[in-house]
C-alpha positions, 0 to 999 in steps of 0.5 A: 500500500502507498503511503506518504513517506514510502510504501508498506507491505502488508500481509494478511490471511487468504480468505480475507485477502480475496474480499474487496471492501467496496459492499455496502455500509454493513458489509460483514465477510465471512473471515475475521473482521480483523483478517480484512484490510479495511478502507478505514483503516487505510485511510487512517493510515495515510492520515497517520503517515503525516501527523507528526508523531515522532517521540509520542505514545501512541495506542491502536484500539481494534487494530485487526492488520494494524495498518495504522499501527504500522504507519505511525510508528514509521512516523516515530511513534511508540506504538502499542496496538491492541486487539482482542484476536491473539491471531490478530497480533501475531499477524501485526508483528509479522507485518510490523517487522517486514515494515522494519518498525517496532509495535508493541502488542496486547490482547485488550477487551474494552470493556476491561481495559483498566490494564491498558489505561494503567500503562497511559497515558498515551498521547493519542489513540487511533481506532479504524472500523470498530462503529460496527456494533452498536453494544460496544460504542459506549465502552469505547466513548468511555474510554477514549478519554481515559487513555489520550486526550486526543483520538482518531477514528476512521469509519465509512459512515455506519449508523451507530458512528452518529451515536458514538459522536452523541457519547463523546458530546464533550469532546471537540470533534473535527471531520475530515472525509476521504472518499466513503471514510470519515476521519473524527478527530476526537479533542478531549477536555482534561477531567473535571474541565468543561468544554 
């Protein structure tokens, strides 16, 4: 995949790798979700390769491939990219040392992520297609803010994004949009502070 600053390679499982993410909104395949090279989570990372992030704590949540993973460490991050998958993460580090890049990995399950939280704060989080379950987008908007005060978040529009942004009402959102994906780049007030 081009990118800014140089192309990445990224492998990934057979049976996701013949599945074109050009469906609609609520495609689901019949792989893994995190075995798919999503379009958000390409878009991220184009977006990722130039932010500068060079020295900051960066943690991926729902990382799947960890294209994004992969691009900002590129970029000088420390990365530590999260899925709930182990399979997922042995993947990320086969592609992450193909990339010559160093990404730390954990198995996290958001709704007890107090061990993530303990190894923050990090400076930002990024998450790509994780809007899909409307169950799980209240432990996400809680989290966020726990772990950065700053997140990005790619999505190619799925209704339960709408709720998700209604959760994160504190937040200062701004929207950046490449083709079908939104970019949401989420600003957190610090506890105890208004907006």
């Amino acid at each position: 995949m081009e990118l800014p600053g140089g192309a990445l390679r990224i492998l990934q499982p057979w049976e996701a790798a013949d599945l074109l993410d050009d469906g609609p909104i609520e495609w689901a395949p019949m792989a893994p979700y995190w075995s798919v090279l999503w379009r958000s989570g390409q878009a991220l990372a184009r977006e990722v390769a130039q932010l500068g992030l060079a020295g900051r704590r960066v943690v991926e949540l729902g990382c799947g491939l960890g294209l994004p993973s992969i691009a900002a460490a590129r970029a000088g991050a420390r990365v530590l990219a999260t899925d709930q998958h182990a399979e997922a993460l042995e993947l990320l580090a086969r592609n992450a040392a193909a990339n010559g890049v160093a990404v730390e990995t954990a198995v996290v399950d958001w709704s007890a992520a107090d061990e993530l939280v303990a190894r923050g704060p990090f400076d930002c989080v990024l998450a790509a297609d994780v809007l899909y379950e409307r169950q799980s987008i209240a432990t996400l908007a809680a989290l966020l803010p726990r772990l950065a005060p700053e997140a990005w978040i790619a999505d190619p529009g799925r209704e339960p994004a709408k709720r998700f942004l209604e959760l994160c009402a504190d937040a200062v959102v701004e929207e950046r949009v490449r083709g079908v994906v939104v970019l949401h780049r989420l600003r957190f007030p610090p506890p105890g502070a208004g907006r």
